[in-house]
N, C-alpha and C positions, 0 to 999 in steps of 0.2 A: 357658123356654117349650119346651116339647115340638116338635121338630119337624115341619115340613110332612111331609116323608118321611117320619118314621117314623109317621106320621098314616096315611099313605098306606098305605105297608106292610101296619099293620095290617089297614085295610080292603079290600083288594086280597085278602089272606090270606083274609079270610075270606070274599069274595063269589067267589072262585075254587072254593073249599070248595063252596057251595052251589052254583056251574056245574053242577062236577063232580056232583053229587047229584043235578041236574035230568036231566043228562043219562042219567041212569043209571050214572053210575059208583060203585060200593059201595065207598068211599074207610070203612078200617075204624082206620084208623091215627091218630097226632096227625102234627099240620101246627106245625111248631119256627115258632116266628117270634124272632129277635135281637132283643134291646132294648137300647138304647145305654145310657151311665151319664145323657146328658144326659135320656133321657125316664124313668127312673127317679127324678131328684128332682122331677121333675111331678108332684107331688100329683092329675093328674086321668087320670095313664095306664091306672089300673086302670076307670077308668070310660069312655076309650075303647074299650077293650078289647068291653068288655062290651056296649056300645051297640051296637059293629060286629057283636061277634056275636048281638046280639039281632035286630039290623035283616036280618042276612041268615039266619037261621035258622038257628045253628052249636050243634050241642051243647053244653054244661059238657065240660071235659075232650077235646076235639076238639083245639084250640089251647095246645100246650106252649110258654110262654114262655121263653125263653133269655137269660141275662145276659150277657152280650159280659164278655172277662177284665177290661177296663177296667175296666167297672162293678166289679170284686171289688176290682181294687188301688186304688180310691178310696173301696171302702165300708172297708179295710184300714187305709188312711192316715187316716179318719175316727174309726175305733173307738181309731184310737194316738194319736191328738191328748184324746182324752176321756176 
């Protein structure tokens, strides 16, 4: 199960995103957000992703997602077990 937090995370990320925008800040850059190895095997993280940034108005490509090292040494220990 995905966590609460990193639920949160995400949609915090991207409703800050839009603050920033409302307020007139020309934010031109991506905004990194971490994702743990646990909300990578969530099958539905790419679709919160998306919902958050649809609901807050976030461009495609605004939101660079970042894989935490864990996630790499358990997709590592994954791929040697197969």
């Amino acid at each position: 199960m995905m966590s609460d937090i990193g639920r949160w995370v995400i949609d915090r990320s991207c409703c800050q995103l839009n603050q920033w925008r409302n307020t007139g800040y020309d934010f031109t850059g991506h905004l990194a957000v971490n994702v743990a190895a646990a909300q990578l095997e969530n099958e539905k993280v790419l679709q919160h992703i998306l919902s958050s940034m649809e609901r807050h108005q976030i461009a495609p490509g605004t939101i660079q997602v970042e894989i935490t090292e864990s996630s790499m040494k358990n997709a590592g220990r994954t791929a040697l077990a197969t």
